[in-house]
DRENDOVO-189114 format. One record per residue (C-alpha): residue in three letters; x, y negated, z negated; residue number from 0. Coordinates in steps of 0.2 Angstrom, whole numbers, plus 5000, padded with zeros to 4 digits. Layout:
N
<resn = ALA | x = X | y = Y | z = Z | resi = NUM>
...
% end
This chain:
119
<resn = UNK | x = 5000 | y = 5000 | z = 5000 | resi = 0>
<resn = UNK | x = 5004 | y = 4983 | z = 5004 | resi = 1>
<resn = UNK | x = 5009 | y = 4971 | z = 4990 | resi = 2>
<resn = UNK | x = 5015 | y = 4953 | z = 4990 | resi = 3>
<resn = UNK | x = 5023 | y = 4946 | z = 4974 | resi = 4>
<resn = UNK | x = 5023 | y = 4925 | z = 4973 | resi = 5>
<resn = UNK | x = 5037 | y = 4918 | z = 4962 | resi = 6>
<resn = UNK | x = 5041 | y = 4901 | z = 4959 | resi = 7>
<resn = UNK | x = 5025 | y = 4890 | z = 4957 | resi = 8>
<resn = UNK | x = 5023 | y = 4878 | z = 4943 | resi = 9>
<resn = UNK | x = 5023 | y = 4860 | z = 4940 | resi = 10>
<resn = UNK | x = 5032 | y = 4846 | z = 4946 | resi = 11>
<resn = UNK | x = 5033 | y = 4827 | z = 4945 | resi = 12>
<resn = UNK | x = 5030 | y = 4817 | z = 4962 | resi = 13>
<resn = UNK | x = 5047 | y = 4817 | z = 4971 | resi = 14>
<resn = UNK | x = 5052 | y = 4832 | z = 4963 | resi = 15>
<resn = UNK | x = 5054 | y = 4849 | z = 4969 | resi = 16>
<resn = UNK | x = 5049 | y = 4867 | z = 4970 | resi = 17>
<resn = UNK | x = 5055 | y = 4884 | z = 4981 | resi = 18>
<resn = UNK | x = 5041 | y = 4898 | z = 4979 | resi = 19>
<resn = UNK | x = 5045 | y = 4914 | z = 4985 | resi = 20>
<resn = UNK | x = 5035 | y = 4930 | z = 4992 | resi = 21>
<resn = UNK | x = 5042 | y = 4947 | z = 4992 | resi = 22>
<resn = UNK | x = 5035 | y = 4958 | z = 5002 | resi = 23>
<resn = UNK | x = 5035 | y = 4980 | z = 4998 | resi = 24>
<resn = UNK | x = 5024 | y = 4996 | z = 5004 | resi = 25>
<resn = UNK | x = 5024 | y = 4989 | z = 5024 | resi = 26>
<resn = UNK | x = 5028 | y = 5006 | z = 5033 | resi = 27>
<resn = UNK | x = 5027 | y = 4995 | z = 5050 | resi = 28>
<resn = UNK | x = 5037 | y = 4979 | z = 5055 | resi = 29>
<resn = UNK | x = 5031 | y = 4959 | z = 5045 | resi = 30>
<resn = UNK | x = 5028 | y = 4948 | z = 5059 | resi = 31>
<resn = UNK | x = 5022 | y = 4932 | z = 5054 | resi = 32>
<resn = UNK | x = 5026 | y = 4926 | z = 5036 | resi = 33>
<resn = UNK | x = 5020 | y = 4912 | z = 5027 | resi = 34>
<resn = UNK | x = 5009 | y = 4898 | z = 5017 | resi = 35>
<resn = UNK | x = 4994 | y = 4893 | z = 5014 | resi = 36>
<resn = UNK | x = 4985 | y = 4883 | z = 5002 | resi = 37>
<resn = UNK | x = 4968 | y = 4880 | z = 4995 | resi = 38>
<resn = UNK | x = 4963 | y = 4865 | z = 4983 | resi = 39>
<resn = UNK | x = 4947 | y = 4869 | z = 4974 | resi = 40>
<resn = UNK | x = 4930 | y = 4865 | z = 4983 | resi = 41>
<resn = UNK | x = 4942 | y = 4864 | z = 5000 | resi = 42>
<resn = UNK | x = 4947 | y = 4877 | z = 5014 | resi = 43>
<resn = UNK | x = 4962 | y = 4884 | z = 5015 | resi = 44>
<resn = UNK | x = 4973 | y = 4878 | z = 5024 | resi = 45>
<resn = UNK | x = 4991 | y = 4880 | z = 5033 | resi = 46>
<resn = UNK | x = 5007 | y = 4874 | z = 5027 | resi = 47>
<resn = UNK | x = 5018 | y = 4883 | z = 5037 | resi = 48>
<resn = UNK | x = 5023 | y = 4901 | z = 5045 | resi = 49>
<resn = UNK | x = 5036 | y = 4908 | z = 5052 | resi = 50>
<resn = UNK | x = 5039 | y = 4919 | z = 5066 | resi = 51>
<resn = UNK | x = 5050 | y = 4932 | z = 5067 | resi = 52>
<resn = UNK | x = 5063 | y = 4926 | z = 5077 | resi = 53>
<resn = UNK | x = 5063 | y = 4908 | z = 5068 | resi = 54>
<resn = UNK | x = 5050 | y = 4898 | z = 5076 | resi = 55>
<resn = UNK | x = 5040 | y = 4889 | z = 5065 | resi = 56>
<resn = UNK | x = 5024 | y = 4879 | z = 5065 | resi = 57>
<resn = UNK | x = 5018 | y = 4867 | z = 5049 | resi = 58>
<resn = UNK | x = 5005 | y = 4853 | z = 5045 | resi = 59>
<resn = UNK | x = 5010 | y = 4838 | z = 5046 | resi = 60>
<resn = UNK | x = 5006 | y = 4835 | z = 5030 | resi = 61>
<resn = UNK | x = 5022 | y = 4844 | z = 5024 | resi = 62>
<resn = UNK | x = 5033 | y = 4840 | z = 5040 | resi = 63>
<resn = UNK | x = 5051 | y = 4832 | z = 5035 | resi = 64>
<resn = UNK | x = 5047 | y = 4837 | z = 5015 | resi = 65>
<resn = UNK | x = 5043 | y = 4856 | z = 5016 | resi = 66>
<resn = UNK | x = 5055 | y = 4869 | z = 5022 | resi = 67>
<resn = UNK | x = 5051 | y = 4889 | z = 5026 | resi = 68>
<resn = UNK | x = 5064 | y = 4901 | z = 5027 | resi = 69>
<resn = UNK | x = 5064 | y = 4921 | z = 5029 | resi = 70>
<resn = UNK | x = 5073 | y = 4935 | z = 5026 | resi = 71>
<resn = UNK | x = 5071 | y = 4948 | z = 5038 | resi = 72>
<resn = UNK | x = 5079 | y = 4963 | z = 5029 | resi = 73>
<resn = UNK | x = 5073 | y = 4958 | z = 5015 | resi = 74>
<resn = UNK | x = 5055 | y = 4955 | z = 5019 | resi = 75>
<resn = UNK | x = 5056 | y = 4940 | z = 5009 | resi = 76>
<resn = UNK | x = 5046 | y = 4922 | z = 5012 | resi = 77>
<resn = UNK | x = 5055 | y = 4907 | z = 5004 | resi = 78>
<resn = UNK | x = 5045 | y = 4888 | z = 5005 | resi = 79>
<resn = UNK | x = 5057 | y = 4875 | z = 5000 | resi = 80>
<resn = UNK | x = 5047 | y = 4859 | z = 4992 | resi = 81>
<resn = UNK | x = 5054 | y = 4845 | z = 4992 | resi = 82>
<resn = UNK | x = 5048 | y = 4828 | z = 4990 | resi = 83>
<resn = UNK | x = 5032 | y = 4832 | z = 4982 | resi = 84>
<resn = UNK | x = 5016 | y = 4823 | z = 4981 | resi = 85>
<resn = UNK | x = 5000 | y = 4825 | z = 4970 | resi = 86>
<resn = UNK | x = 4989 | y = 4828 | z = 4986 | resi = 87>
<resn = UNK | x = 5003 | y = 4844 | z = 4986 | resi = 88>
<resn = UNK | x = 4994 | y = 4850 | z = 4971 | resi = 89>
<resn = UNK | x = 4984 | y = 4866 | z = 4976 | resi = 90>
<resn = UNK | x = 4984 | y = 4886 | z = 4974 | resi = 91>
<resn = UNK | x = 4998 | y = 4892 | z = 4987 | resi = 92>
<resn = UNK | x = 4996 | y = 4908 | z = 4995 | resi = 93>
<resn = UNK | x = 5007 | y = 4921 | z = 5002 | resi = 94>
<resn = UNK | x = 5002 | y = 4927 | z = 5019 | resi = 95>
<resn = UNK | x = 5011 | y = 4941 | z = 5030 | resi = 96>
<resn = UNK | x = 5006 | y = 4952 | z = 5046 | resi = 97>
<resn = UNK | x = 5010 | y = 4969 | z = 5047 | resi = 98>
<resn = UNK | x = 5012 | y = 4973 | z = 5066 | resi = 99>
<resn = UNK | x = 5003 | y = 4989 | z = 5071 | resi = 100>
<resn = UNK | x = 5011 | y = 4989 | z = 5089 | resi = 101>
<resn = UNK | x = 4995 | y = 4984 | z = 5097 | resi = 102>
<resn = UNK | x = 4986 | y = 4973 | z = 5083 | resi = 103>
<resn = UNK | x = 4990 | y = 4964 | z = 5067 | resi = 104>
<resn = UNK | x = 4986 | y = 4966 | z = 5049 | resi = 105>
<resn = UNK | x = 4985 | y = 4951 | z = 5039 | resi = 106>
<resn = UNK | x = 4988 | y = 4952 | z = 5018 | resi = 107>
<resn = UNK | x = 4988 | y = 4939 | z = 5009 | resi = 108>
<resn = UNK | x = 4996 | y = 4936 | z = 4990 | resi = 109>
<resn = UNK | x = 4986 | y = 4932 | z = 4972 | resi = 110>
<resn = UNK | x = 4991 | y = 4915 | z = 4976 | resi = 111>
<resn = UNK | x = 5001 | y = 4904 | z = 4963 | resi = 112>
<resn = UNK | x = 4998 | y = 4886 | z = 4957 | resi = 113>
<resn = UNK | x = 5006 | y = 4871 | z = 4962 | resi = 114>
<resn = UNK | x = 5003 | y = 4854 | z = 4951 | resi = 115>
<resn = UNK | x = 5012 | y = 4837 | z = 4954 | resi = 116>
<resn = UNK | x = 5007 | y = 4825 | z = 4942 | resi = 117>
<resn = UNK | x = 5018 | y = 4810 | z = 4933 | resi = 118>
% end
């Protein structure tokens, strides 16, 4: 079974900086897309930013020039860098990979951990 463990969420003032983590275990197929999403309460989820396997990434624009993602291929590892955090940053972050099944995909998605910027 599939299982994604989030590491690293917690609070931080505005202009601070967090780096959450996702570790990934139990894929007997390849992780294709890695990344994050978000969800404020009462709000959709929504992206912040994934990352393919050979590097390419897309992100809001929200989080463009202040958020980082980075992988770990061997280690079926997902790393978001924050940097230059904002209290509209504050949100529930989730984990989310797909397992590729040669023909289709297989999304999971982490517990989710929280994120709070406040002064």
């Amino acid at each position: 079974q599939v299982r994604l463990v989030e590491s690293g969420g917690g609070s931080a003032q505005p202009g601070g900086s967090l780096r959450l983590s996702c570790s990934v275990s139990g894929s007997n197929f390849s992780i294709r897309n890695m990344g994050w999403y978000r969800q404020d309460p009462g709000k959709q989820r929504e992206l912040v930013a994934i990352i393919r396997p050979g590097g390419s990434i897309s992100s809001a624009d929200s989080v463009k020039g202040r958020f980082t993602i980075s992988r770990d291929n061997a280690e079926d590892t997902c790393f978001l860098q924050m940097n230059s955090l904002k209290p509209e940053d504050t949100a529930v972050y989730y984990c989310y990979v797909q397992e590729w099944h040669q023909l289709y995909g297989v999304d999971y998605w982490g517990k989710g951990t929280l994120v709070t910027v406040s002064a």
